[in-house]
N, C-alpha and C positions, 0 to 999 in steps of 0.2 A: 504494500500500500504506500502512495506516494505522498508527498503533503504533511509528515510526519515532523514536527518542531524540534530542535537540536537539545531543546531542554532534557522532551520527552526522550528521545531515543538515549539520552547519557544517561538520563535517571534507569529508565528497563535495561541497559548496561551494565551499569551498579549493581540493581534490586538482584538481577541474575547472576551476577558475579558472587556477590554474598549471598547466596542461596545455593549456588554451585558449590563453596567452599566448606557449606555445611551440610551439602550432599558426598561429597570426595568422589571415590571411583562410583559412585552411583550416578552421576552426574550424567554418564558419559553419552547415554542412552538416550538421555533430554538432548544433549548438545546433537545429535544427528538429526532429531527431529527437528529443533531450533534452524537448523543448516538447511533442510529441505522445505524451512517453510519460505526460503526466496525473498523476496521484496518486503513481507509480512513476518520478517524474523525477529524487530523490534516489538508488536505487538504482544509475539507469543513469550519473550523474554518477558514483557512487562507484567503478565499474567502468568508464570511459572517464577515470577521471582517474588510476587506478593502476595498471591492462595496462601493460607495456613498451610503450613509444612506438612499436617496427614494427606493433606487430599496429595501430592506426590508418590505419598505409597496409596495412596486406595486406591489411583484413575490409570490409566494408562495416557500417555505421553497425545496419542492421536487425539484422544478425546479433546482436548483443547487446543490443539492444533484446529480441528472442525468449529467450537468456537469462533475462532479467531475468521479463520472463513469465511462462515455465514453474517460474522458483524459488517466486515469487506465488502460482501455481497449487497447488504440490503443500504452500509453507506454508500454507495452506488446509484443503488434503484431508488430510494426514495429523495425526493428534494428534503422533506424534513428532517433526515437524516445526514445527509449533508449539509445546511446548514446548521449541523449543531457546531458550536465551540469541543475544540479535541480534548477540554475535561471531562465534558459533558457524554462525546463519544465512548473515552476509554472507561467511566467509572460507570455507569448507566445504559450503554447499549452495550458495549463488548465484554463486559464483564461477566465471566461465568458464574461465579457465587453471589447470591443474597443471602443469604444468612448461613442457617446450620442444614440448609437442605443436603439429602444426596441427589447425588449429580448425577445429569443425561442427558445423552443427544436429543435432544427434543424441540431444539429450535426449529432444524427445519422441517417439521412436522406441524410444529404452530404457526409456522413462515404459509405452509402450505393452505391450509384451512384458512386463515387470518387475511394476507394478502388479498382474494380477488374481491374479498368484501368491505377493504377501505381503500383502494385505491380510487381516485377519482374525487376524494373525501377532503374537507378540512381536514388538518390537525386537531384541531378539537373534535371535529366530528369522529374521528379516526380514534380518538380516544374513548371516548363514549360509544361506539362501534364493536370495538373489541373489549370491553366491560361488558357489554351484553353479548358478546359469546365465548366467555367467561361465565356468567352465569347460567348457559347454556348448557354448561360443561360440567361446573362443581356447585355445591350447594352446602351450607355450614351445618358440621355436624361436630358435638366435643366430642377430643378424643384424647389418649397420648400425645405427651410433650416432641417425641420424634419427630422431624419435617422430612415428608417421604419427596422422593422426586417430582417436580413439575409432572412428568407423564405419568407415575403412578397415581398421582391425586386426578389427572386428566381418568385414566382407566376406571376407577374407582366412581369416580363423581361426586366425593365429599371432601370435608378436610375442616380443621380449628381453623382460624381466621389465620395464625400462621403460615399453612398452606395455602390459604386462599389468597393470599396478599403475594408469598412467592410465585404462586401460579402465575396470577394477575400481571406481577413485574413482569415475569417470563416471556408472557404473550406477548408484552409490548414490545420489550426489547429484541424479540422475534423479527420483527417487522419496522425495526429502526427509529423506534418511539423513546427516547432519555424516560427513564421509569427507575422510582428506587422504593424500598419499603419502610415506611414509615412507624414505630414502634411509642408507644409509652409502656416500660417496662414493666411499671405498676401504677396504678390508684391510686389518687391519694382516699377521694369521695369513695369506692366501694372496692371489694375485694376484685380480684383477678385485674388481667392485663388487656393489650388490644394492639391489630396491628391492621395495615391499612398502606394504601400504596399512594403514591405519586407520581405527576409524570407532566413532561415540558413542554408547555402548550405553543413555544416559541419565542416567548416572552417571559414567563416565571413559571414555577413550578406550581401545580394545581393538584386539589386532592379526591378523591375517591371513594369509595369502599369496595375493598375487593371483590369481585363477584355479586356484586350487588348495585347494578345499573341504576343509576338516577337520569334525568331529561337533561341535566346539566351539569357541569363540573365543581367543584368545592360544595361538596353537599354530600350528608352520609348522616345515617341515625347517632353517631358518634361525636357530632358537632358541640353537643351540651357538654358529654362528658369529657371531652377534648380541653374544652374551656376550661376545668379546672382542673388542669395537669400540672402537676409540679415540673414535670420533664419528660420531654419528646426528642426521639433524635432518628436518625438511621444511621448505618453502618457502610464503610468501606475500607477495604482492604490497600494495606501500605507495604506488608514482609516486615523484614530486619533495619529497615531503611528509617529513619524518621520519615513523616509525613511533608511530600514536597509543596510549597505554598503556590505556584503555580496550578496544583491543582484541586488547589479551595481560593478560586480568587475572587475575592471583594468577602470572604468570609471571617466573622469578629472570631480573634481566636479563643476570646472566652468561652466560645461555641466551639470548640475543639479538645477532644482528649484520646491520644493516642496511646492505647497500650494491649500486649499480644499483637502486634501488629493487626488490629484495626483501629481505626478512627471511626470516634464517633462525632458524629456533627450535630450539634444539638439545635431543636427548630421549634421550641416551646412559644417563642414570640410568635409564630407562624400560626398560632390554635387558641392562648390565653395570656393573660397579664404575665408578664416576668420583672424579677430588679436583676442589678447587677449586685452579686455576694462576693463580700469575700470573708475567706478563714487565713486567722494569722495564728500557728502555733509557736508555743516559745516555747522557754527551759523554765523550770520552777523562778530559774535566776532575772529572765526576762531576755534571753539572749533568745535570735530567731533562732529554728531547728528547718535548716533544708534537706530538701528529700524526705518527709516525712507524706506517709500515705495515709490521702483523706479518703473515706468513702460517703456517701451520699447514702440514705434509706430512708423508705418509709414503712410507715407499719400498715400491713397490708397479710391478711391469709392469718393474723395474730400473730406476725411475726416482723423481724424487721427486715425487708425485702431492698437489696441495693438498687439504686437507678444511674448512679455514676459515680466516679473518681478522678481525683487529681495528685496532683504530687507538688507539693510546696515549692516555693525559688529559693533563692539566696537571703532573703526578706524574711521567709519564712511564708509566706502569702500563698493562696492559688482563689482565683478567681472563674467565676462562672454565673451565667444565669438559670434563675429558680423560676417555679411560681411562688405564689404565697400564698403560702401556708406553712405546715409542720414538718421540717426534718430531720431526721434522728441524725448526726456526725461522727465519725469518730474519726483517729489521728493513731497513726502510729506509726513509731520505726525502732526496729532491732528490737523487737519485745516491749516498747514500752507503749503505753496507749492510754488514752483519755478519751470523753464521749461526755456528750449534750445533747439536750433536746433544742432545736433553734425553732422559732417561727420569725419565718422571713416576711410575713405582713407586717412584725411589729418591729425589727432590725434587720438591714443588712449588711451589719457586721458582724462578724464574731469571733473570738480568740478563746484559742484552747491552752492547756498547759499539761505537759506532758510529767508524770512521774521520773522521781531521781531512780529509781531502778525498775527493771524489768516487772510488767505486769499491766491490769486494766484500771485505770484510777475511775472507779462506776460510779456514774449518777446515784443518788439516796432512791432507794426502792419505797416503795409505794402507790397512788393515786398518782395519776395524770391523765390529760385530755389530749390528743392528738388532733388537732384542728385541720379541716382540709379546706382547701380553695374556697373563696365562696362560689356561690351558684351565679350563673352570667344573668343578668336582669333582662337582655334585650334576646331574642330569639329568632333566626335566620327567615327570611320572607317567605310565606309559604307558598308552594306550589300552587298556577290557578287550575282550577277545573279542568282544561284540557291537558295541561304536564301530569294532570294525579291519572287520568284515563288511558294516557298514552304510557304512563310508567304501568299502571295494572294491566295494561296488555302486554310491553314485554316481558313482566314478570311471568304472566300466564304463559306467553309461549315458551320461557326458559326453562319452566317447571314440565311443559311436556316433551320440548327436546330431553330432558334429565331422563322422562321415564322413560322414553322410548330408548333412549339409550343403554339404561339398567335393564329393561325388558332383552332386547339383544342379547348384554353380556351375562344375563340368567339363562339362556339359552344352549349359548357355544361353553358355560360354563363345564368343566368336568368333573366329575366327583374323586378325590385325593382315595389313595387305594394304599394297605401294607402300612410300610413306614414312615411314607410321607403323610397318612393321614395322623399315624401318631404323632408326627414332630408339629404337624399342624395345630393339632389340638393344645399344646403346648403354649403357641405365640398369641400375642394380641389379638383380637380382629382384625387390626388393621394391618398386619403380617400378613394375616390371611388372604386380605382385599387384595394386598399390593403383588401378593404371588412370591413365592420361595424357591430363586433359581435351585433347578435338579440338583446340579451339585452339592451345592448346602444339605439337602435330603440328604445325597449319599454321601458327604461326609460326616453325618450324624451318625452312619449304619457304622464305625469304627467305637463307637462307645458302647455296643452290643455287647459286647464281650464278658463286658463288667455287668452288666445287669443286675444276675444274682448275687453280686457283692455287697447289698445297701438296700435300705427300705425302699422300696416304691418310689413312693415322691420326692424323697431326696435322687433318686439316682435322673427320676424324669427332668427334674426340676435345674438341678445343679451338674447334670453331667451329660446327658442328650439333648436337650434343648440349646438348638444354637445363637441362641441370643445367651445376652451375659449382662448389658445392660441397654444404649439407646444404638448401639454403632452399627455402623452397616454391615447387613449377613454377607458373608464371605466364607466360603470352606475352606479353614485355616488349620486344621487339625494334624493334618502330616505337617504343615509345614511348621509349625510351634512345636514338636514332638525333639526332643533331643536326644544325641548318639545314647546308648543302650546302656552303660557306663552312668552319665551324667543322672539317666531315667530311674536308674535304681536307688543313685541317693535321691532326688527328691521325693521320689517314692515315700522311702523312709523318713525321709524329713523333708517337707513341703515349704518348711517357709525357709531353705535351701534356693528353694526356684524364685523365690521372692527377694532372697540376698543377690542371686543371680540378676536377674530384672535392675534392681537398682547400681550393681556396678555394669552391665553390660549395655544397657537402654538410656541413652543419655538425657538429661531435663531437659523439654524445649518449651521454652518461652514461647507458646500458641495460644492462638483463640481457645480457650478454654469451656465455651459453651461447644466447642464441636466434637461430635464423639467421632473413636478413631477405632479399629478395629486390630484384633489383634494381628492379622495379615500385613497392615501398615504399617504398626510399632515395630515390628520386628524386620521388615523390608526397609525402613528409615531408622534401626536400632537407633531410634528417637521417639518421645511421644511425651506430653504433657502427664500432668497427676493421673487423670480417670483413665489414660490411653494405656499406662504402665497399669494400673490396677488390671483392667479388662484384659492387658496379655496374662499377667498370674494367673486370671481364673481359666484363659484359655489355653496356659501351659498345663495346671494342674487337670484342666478337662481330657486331655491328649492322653496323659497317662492315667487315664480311670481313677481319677480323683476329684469326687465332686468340689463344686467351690464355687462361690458366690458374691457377689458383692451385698454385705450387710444389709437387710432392710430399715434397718434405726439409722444407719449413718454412710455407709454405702462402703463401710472399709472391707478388702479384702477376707474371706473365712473358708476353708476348707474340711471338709470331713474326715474326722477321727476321732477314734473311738468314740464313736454313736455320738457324736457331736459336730457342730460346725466351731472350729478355731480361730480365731482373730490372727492377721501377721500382724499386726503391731496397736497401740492403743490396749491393750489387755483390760477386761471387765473384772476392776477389782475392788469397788466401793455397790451400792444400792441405794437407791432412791426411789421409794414411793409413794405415788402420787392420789391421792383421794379424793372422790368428786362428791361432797356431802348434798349437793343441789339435787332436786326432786327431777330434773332433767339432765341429760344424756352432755358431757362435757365433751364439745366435737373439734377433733385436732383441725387445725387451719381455718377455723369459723371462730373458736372461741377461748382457744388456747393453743400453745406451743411450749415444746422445751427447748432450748436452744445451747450450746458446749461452746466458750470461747476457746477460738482455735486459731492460731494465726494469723490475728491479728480481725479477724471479723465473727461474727453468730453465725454456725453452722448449726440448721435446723433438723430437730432429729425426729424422724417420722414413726412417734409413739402412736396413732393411733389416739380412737374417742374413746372413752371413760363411759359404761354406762351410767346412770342415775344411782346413786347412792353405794357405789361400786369402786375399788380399786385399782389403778396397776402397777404393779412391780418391774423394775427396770435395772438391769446390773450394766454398770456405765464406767468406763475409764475414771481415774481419778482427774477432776478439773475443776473449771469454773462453770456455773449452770447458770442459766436465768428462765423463769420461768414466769412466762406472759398472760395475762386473763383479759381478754377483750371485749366488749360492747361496743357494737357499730349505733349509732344514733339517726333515724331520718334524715335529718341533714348533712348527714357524712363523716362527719365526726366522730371520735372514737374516744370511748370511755375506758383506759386500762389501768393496769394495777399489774406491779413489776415486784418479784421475788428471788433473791439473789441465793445461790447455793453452793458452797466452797465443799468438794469433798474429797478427801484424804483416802489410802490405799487402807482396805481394808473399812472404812466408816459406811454405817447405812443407817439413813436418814427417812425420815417419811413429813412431804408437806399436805397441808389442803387447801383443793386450788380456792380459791375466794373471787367469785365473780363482782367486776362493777354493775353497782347498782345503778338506774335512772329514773328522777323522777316521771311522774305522769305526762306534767306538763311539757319533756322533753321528749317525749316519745307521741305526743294524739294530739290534735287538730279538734275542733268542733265548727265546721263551715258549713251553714245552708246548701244542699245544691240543686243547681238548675234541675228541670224536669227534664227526662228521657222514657225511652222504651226499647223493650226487647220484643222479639219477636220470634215462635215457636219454628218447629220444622212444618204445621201445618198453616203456617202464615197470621193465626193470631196472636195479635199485639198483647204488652201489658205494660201499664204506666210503672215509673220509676216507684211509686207513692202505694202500687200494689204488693209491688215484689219485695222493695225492701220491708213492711208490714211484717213478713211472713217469719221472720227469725231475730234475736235481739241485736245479729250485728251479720252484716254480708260480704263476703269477700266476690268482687268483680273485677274479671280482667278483660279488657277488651284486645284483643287477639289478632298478629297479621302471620298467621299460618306461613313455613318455610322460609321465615326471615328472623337472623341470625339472634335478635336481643328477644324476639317470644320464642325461638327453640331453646334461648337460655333459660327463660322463666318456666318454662313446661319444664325442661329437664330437672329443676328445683323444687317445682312442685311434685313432681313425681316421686323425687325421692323424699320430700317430707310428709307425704302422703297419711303415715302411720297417726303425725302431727295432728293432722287437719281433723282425723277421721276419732281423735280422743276427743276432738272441740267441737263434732258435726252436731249437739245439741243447741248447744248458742249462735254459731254461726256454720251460715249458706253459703257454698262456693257456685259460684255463676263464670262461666267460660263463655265469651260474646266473639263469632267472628263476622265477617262482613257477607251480607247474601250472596249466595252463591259460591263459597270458601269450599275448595277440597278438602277431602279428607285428609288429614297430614298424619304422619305417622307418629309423629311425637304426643298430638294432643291425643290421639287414641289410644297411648299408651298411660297417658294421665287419667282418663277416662277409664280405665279398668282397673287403675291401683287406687282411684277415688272417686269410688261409685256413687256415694251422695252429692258428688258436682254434676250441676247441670248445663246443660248446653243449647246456647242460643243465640240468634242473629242480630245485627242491629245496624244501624245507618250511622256510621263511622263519623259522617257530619256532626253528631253528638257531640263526637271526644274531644272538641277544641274545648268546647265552652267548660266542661265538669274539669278537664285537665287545668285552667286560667282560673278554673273559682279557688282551686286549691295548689294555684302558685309553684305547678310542672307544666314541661313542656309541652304544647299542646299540637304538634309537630309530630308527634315520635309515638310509636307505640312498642309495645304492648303499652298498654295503661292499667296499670291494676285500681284502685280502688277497696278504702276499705270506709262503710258506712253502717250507721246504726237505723234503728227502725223507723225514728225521726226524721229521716233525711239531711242527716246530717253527715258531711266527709270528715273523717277518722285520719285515712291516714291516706296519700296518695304518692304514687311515682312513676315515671315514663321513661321506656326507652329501655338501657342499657342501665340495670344496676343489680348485679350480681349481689347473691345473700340473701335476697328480699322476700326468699319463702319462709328461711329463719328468722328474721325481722318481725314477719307477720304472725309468726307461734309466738313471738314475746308481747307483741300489740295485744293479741289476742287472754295473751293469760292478766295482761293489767288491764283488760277489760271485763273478762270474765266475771 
């Protein structure tokens, strides 16, 4: 490719050169490729020299050579694509990674399909074109944290908004559209996170919702909860290299932090209010402390969830922009640490002070509130009448291309037969969906052997199943196996192969959210923390040795004697945990335990506490903190913080102690407008009849196969048991709009809570009841909680994860 800037070609020079050097003789096999990609040998330099260092060992060399190609190709054919700026090109169209996806050929596959139906198009047009066949294609379903390939989420037809937003990037950058994925890592307002795509209308960058076509651009059910974000950014890819400023130009570096060789560019300004913050840590003495590592969290899942990091100057200083609202800080280097709660609505300064010796200098345990953003006052213009008809038509036709497409692939589907159906059963569903190349099958049929060596489910579990944790399936099994010699001592002593691993496997400084597989690590005898843990378990798998990653905390364990063994962190203190509350204490809604480790809260996935019930936990000797959370209607959060020092050999037992809230901060009492529902035989009934009938009514008005009412069905579903203790005071009402498919989600809510009923209504309603009680009147689902008076209780719209538990606590201080 010609027209290449002397900048760009020295820097993919460099990036390749220092990535050659930490390849050695491995190199050599890139360098032929590099050499036959001709005129286009800079581009592939510049993307083999800034990918995370696994993808090297996971891909083969061609694979992004064809990349590089197809970007070639379509900056060629399209004008919008050649008029992009070569940042814009290489970081947004040519780039083969967005995030933690696995990787495939599949551009030109979505080049193919995509092209003949936006050519002739705006650029805007062309973007909103290929968002609806996008939703054509996928449709949001929760699932596992993994991000399968663009073409298996294509194959499949579903995927968490993660996928759907990589897909979404995918297709555009197909066809020569600048597209990146837009992320808020967490919430501050409600639990879970959200991701969402952008893309360069020519002029600035415009945003979306993946998979989820609107009539126009910068428009998505996510616009409220956008607005109070403490932090947004996306992600791209630099290597070993610092990040060159030429290709973030006109960008405030406050909005930049590179580390594991990505850069994140932060664009919170771009969704909600920001200041400029800064932290300044010192020495107890007041002298500055550079190089100390800040991180950024919020408290989110009842835990404290990071959204970013910096690294101090000379000063002692780093700077960045927030929202305002609440974030939890902490500061550390070489062991020592300190930590604050800030709310940057009310300062945007703040100074930390570091301990004279090693350790966490901790906030006083107790009460505190976690405040989030506030709620945006003005609300985006609503669609007129013919944008809302024209969108409920493409919707309509995307949900029938969907089924006819699944119709198809139920068809040509074949049923898994022998050992492949056992290794099936084994994986995810979504394992399932995406298909499990033969080999993986038959290298699963090498741990036959051992079978009769071990319980059942340990041997299913931890030693034929070829997953280990999120990394991509690969049959790795001969090739992790060691000479015959080495095999017998680890044998005998397993955590031999784990001494092994750490002198042989060198640390690499990588993206760290990307899983690596053990065929990688061991191909790049390199790999980050989880990439080395997943080769142990896939060494000790090789030799019929079951082994796992932890489910409390993900460290390494193998089987012996009738046990699973820890390689390192040894369980040798207890702590147990008492839930004396008359309901169900639920990990990541209303508590967590969390072990300072290195300098941040590693969150340890104890599991819910039934009611008035127990659990016992044998836990390395460390520092603990243990969280009790209350989300509040307005987003806010009520907690209460317990601090836990335990020594080798000490066992301790706490009780968790939930925050309390009063009445008044939890229920509303607002007149509301009159409406009606309307049966499946077409008679009506006044708002003034229905509510009548029970002392308090829970109604959700419902938009079937869109992403924020598949969340709330999925929440109601599972609190089901909830609703069905309270079905004597309150009525649950399901409202969707006349003529509403059946959708599988709400049918599933529908059998697990038979006392809800279901009914139709004229959507026109929902502006006015959502504006009497000061949500957005824009957005749906809309739930609604009202008493027999007609009176609104409790309301909220759109996207707010939690709010089935929410409604069990409304519910009991109503009671």
């Amino acid at each position: 490719m010609t027209g290449l800037s002397k900048e760009f070609c020295g820097f993919a020079q460099s990036a390749w050169q220092a990535r050659a050097e930490r390849l050695g003789a491995r190199a050599e096999g890139w360098e032929r490729e590099i050499a036959a990609a001709g005129k286009n040998a800079p581009l592939l330099r510049y993307v083999l020299g800034t990918l995370p260092l696994p993808d090297l060992g996971e891909y083969p060399a061609s694979l992004f050579a064809g990349f590089v190609r197809h970007a070639c190709r379509v900056r060629e054919e399209f004008s919008w694509c050649r008029e992009l700026p070569e940042h814009l090109f290489l970081k947004d169209v040519l780039y083969p990674r967005i995030n933690t996806e696995e990787l495939s050929d599949c551009r030109p596959f979505f080049y193919e399909e995509l092209a003949p139906r936006v050519r002739g198009l705006s650029l805007e047009e062309a973007i909103l074109e290929a968002n609806r066949w996008c939703a054509e294609q996928v449709t949001y379903r929760s699932t596992d944290s993994r991000t399968s390939s663009p073409l298996a989420v294509y194959r499949r037809g579903w995927g968490r908004c993660g996928e759907e937003s990589t897909f979404t990037v995918t297709a555009l950058r197909s066809i020569g559209i600048a597209a990146r994925q837009v992320y808020a890592p967490w919430w501050s307002h409600c639990d879970d996170n959200h991701a969402w795509a952008e893309a360069w209308d020519g002029k600035s960058w415009r945003y979306l919702g993946a998979c989820e076509p609107e009539p126009e651009l910068d428009r998505g059910w996510f616009t409220g909860a956008a607005a109070r974000a403490m932090l947004i950014h996306t992600r791209s890819f630099t290597g070993e290299l610092p990040a060159p400023p030429w290709l973030y130009p006109g960008i405030d570096p406050l909005d930049l932090d590179v580390r594991e060789g990505v850069c994140y560019e932060t664009l919170t300004s771009r969704y909600a209010p920001v200041e400029a913050c800064t932290v300044t840590v010192r020495e107890a003495g007041g002298a500055p402390v550079k190089g100390a590592r800040l991180t950024f969290s919020l408290l989110n899942m009842a835990a404290y969830r990071p959204i970013a990091g910096r690294i101090t100057d000379s000063e002692g200083r780093a700077c960045l922009h927030l929202g305002l609202g609440c974030v939890y800080v902490t500061a550390e280097k070489e062991g020592r640490a300190a930590e604050v709660l800030w709310d940057t609505a009310r300062a945007q300064t703040l100074v930390l002070e570091l301990p004279s010796s090693p350790g966490l200098s901790a906030q006083t345990p107790g009460d505190f509130r976690f405040t989030a953003p506030a709620a945006p006052e003005t609300f985006p213009a609503p669609l007129t009448p013919e944008q809302k008809a024209a969108r409920q038509a493409v919707l309509e036709q995307a949900e029938a291309s969907r089924r006819e497409k699944q119709a198809v692939r139920r068809e040509e589907g074949e049923k898994a037969l022998g050992l492949a159906e056992r290794v099936l059963a084994l994986l995810p569903r979504k394992d399932r969906a995406d298909g499990v190349p033969p080999e993986v099958i038959a290298d699963c049929a090498h741990a036959l052997r051992w079978e009769k060596d071990f319980p059942l489910e340990v041997f299913n579990q931890a030693l034929l199943c070829p997953r280990i944790g999120l990394e991509p399936l690969r049959a790795w099994r001969e090739d992790v196996s060691p000479e015959q010699q080495m095999a017998a001592c680890w044998r005998a002593d397993p955590k031999k192969a784990w001494q092994w691993v750490g002198e042989h496997i060198s640390q690499a400084e990588t993206y760290g959210e990307l899983p690596q597989s053990p065929y990688s690590a061991l191909k790049l005898e390199a790999a980050g923390e989880q990439g080395r843990q997943v080769l142990f378990c896939g060494m000790c798998r090789a030799l019929g040795i079951p082994a796992r990653l932890s489910p409390l905390d993900g460290v390494p364990e193998y089987w012996q004697d009738g046990g699973f063994c820890r390689v390192e962190k040894p369980e040798e203190a207890c702590l147990r945990l008492v839930n004396p509350e008359n309901r169900p204490a639920l990990w990541g809604q209303g508590y967590t335990l969390a072990r300072w480790e290195g300098g941040v809260w590693q969150v340890l996935s104890t599991g819910h506490i039934r009611a008035g019930e127990s659990l016992s936990l044998k836990l390395s000797p460390g520092f603990y903190r243990l969280l009790t959370v209350l989300r509040l209607p307005c987003g806010d959060q009520l907690a209460r913080q317990e601090d836990v020092c335990l020594a080798a050999g000490d066992s301790r037992e706490v009780s968790l102690c939930f925050p309390q809230a009063q009445r008044s901060q939890l229920l509303q009492s607002l007149p509301l407008p009159p409406f009606f529902l309307t049966d499946k035989k077409g008679q009506a009934r006044s708002s003034r009849e229905v509510l009548a009938e029970a002392p308090v009514s829970l109604l959700c008005w419902l938009e079937p196969g869109r992403e924020p009412t598949e969340h709330l069905l999925l929440e109601l579903k599972d609190a089901a048991a909830g609703f069905e203790e309270r079905r004597d005071f309150c009525q649950v009402y399901l409202i969707t709009p006349p003529g509403a498919r059946e959708d599988p989600a709400l049918l599933q809510v529908m059998e697990a809570l038979p006392q809800a009923q279901l009914w139709q209504a004229d959507m026109g309603e929902v502006p006015a009841l959502a504006r009497q009680l000061f949500t957005d009147p824009e957005r749906l689902p809309l739930v609604l909680l009202a008493d027999s008076q007609g009176r609104g209780l409790y309301a909220c719209s759109g996207y707010n994860v939690g709010v089935a538990a929410l409604l069990l606590r409304l519910l009991e201080k109503n009671s």
